[in-house]
TIRO-2110 file (N, C-alpha, C; in Angstrom, 1 decimal):
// TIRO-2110
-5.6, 41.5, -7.2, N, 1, A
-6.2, 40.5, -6.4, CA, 1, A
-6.0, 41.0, -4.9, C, 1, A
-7.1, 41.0, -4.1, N, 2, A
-7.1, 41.2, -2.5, CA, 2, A
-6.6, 40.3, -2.1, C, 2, A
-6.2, 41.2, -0.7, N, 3, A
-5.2, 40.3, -0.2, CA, 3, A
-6.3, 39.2, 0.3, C, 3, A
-5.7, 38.4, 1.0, N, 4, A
-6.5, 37.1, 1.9, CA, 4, A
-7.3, 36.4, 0.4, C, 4, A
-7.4, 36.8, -1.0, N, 5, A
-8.2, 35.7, -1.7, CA, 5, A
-7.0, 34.7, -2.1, C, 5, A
-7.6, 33.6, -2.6, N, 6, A
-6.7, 32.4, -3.0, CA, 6, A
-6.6, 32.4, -4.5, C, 6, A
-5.6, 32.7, -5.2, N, 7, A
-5.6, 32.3, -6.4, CA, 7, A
-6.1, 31.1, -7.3, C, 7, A
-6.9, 31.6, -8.4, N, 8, A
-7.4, 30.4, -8.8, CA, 8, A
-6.1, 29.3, -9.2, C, 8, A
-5.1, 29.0, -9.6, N, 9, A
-4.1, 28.3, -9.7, CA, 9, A
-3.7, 27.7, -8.6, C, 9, A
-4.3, 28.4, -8.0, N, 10, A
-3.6, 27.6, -6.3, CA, 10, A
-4.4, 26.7, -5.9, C, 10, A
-6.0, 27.2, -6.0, N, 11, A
-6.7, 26.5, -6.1, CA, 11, A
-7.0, 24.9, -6.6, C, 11, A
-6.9, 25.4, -8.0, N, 12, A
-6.9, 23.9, -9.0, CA, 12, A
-5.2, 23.3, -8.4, C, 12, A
-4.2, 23.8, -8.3, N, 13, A
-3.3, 22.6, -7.8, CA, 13, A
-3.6, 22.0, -6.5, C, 13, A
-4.2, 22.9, -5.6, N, 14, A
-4.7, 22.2, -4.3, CA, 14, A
-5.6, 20.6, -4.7, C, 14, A
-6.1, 21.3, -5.5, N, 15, A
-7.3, 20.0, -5.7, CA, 15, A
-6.6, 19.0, -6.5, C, 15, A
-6.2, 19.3, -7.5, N, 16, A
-5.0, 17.9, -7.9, CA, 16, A
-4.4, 17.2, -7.3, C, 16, A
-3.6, 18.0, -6.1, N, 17, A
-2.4, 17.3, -4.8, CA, 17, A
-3.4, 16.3, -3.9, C, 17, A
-4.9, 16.9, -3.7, N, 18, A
-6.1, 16.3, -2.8, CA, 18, A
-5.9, 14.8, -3.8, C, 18, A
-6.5, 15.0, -5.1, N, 19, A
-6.9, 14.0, -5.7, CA, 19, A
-5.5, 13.0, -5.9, C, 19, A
-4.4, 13.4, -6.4, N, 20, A
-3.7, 12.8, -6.0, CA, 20, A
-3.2, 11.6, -5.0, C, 20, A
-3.5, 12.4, -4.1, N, 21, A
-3.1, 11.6, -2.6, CA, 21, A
-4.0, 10.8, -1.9, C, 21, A
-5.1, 11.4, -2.5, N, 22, A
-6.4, 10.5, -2.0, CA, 22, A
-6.6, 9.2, -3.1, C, 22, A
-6.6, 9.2, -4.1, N, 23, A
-6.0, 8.2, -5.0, CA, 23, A
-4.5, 7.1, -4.7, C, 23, A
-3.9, 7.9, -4.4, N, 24, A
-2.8, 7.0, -3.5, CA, 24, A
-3.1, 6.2, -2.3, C, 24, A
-4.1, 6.6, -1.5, N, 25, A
-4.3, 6.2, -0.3, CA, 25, A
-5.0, 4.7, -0.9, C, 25, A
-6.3, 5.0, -1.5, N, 26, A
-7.0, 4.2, -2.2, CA, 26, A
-6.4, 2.8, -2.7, C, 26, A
-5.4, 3.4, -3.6, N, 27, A
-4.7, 2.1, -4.8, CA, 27, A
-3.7, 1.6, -3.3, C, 27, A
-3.2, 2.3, -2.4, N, 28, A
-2.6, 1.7, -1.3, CA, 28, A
-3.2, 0.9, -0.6, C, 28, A
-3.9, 1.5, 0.3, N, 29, A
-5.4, 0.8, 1.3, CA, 29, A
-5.3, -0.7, -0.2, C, 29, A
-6.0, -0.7, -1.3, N, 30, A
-6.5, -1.7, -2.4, CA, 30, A
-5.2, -2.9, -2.0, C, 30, A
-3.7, -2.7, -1.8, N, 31, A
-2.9, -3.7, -1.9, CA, 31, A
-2.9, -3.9, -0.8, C, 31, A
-2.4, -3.7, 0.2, N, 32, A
-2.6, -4.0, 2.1, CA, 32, A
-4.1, -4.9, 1.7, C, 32, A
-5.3, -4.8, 1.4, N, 33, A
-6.0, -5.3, 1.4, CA, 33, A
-6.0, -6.8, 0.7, C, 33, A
-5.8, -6.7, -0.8, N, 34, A
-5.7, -7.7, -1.4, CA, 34, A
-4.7, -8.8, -1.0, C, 34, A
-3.5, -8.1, -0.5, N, 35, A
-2.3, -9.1, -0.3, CA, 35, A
-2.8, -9.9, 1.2, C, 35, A
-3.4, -9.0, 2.1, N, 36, A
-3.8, -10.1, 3.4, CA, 36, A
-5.1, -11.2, 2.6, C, 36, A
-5.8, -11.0, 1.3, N, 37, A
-6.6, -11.9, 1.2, CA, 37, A
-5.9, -12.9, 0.5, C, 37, A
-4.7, -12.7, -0.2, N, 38, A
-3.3, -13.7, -0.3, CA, 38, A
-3.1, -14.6, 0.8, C, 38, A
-2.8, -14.1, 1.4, N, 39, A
-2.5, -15.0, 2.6, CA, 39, A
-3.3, -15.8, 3.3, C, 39, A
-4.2, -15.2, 3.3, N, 40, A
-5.6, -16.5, 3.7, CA, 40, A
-5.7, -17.0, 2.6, C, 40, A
-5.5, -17.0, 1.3, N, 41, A
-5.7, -17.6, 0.3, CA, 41, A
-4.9, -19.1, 0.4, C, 41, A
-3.5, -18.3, 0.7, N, 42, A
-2.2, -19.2, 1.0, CA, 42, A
-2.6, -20.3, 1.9, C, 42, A
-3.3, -19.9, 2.6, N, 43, A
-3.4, -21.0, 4.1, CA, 43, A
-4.2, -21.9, 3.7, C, 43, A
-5.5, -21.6, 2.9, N, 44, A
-6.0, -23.0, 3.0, CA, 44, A
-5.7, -23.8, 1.4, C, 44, A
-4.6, -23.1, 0.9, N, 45, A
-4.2, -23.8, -0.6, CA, 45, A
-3.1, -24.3, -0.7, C, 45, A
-1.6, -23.9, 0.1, N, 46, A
-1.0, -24.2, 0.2, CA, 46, A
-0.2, -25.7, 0.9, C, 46, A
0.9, -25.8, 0.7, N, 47, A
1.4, -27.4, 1.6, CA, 47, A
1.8, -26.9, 2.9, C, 47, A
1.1, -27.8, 3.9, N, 48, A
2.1, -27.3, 5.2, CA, 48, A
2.8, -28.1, 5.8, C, 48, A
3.7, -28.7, 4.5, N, 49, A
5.0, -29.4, 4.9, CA, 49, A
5.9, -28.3, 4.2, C, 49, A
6.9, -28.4, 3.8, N, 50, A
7.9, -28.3, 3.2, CA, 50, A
8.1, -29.2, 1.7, C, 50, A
8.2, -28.8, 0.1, N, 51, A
8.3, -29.3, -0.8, CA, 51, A
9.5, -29.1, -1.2, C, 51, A
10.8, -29.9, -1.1, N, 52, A
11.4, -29.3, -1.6, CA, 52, A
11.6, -29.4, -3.3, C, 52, A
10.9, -30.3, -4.1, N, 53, A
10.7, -30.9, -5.7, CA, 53, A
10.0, -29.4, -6.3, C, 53, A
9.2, -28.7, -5.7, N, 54, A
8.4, -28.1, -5.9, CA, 54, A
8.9, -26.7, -5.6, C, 54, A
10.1, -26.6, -5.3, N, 55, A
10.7, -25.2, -4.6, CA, 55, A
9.5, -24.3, -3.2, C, 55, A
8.6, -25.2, -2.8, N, 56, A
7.9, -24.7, -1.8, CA, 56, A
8.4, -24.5, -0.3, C, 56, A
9.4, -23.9, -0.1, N, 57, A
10.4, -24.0, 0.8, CA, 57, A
10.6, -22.9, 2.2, C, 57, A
10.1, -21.7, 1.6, N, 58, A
9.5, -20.6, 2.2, CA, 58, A
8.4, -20.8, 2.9, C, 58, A
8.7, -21.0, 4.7, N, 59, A
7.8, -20.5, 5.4, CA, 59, A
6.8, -19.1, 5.9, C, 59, A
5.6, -19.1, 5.5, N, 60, A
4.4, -17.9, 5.5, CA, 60, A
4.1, -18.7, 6.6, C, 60, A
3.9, -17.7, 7.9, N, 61, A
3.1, -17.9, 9.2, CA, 61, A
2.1, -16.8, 9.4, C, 61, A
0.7, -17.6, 8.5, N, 62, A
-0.8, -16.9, 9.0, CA, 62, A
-1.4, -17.0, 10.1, C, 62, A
-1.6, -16.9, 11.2, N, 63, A
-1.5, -16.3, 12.4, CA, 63, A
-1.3, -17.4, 12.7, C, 63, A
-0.6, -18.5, 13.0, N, 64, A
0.0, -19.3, 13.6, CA, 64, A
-0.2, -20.8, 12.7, C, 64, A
-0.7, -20.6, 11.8, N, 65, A
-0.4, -21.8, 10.6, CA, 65, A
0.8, -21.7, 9.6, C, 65, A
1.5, -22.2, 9.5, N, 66, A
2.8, -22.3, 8.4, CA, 66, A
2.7, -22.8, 7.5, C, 66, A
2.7, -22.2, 6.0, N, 67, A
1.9, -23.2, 4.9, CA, 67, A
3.9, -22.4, 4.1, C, 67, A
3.9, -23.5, 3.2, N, 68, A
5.4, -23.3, 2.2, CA, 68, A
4.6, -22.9, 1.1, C, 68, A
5.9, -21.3, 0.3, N, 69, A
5.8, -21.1, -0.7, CA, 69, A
7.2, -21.2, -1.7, C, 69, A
6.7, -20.7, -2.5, N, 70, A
8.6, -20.2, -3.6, CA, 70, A
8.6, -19.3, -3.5, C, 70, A
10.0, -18.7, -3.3, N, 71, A
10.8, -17.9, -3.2, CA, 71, A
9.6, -16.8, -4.3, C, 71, A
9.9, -17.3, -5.2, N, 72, A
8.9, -16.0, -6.2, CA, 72, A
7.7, -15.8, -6.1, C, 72, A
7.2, -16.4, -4.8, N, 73, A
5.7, -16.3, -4.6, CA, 73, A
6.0, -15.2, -3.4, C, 73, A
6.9, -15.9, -2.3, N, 74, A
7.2, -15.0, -1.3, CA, 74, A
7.8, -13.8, -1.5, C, 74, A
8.7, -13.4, -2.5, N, 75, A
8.9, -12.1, -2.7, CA, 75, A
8.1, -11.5, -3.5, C, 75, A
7.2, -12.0, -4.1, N, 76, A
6.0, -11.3, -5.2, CA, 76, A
5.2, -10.7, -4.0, C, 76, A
4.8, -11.6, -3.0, N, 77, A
3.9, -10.9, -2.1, CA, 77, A
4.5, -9.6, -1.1, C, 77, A
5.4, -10.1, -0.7, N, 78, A
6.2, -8.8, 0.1, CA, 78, A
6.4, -7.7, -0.7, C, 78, A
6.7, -7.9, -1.7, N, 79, A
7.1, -6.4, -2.5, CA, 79, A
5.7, -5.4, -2.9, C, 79, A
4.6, -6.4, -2.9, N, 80, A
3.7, -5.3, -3.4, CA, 80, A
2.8, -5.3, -2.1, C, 80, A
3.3, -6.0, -0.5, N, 81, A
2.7, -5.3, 1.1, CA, 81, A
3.4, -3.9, 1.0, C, 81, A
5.2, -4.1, 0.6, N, 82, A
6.0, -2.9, 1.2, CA, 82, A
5.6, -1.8, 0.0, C, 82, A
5.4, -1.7, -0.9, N, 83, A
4.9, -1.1, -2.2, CA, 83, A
3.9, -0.3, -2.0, C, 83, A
2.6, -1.2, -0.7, N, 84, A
1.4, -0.8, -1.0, CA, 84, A
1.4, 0.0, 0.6, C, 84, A
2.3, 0.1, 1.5, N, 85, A
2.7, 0.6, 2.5, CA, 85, A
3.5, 2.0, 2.3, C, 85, A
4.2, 2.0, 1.4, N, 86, A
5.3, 3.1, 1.2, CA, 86, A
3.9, 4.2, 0.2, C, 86, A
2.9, 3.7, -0.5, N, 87, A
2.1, 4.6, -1.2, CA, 87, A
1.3, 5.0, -0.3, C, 87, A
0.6, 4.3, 1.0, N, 88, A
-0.1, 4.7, 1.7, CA, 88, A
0.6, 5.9, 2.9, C, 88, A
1.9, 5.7, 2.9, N, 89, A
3.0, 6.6, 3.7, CA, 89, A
2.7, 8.2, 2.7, C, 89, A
3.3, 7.7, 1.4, N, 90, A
3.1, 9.1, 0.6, CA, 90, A
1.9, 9.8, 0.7, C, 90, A
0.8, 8.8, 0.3, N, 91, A
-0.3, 9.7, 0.4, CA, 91, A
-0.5, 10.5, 1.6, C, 91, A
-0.2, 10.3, 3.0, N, 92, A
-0.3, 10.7, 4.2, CA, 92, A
0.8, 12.0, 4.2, C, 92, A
1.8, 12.0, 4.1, N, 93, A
2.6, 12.8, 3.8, CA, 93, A
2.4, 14.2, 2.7, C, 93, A
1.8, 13.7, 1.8, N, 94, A
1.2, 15.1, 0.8, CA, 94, A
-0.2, 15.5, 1.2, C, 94, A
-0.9, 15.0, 2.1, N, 95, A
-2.1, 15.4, 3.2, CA, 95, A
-1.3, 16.5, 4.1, C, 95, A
-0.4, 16.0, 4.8, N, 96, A
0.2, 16.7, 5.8, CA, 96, A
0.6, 17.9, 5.2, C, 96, A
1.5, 18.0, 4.0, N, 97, A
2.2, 18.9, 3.4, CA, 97, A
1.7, 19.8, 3.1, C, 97, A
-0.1, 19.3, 2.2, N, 98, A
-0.9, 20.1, 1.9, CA, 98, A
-1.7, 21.1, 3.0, C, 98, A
-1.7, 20.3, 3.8, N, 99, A
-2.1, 21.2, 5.2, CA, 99, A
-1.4, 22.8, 6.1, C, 99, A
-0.3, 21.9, 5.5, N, 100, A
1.1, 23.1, 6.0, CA, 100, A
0.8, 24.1, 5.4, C, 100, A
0.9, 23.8, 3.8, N, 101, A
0.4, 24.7, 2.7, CA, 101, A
-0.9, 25.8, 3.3, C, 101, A
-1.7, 25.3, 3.4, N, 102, A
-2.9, 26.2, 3.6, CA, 102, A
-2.7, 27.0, 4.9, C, 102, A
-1.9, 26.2, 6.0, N, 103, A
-2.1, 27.3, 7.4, CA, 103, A
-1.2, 28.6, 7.0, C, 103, A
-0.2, 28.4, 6.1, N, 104, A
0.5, 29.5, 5.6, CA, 104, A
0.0, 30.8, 4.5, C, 104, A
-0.9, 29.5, 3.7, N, 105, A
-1.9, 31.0, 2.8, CA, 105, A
-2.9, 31.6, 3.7, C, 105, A
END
């Protein structure tokens, strides 16, 4: 092989790591998205008292409306914001990585 060509193996992992990450960004971007339509969801379905019969006890502040949820509503929704934040981090990270990669081949 001459020098300066790219190996075909390097090649096809490049494009897997691309697909990869770009799939990550996607299914990431997809939860950020869906969970803020949660919350608007929240706001006009929700009590904006306090229940406490109901375990609705947990205050959600949609931009300045306060509607109660349960604890397992409110941690259901945070876990798959932080979830869908930490995948859209990775994917950005194996972009960068992959970049390093190539200014070095």
């Amino acid at each position: 092989m001459a020098r300066g060509e790219i190996h075909p193996v390097s090649t096809d992992i490049r494009r897997t790591w691309k697909l990869v990450g770009t799939s990550m960004l996607v299914i990431g971007l997809a939860g950020i998205v869906w969970t803020t339509s949660v919350w608007y969801k929240y706001q006009g379905t929700l009590p904006r008292e306090p229940d406490a019969r109901a375990g609705r006890i947990y205050p959600l502040n949609v931009h300045g409306i306060v509607v109660y949820q349960t604890r397992q509503a409110r941690d259901w929704l945070i876990e798959i914001q932080y979830c869908s934040f930490v995948i859209v981090g990775a994917s950005i990270l194996i972009e960068i990585i992959q970049k390093q990669v190539l200014r070095r081949s």
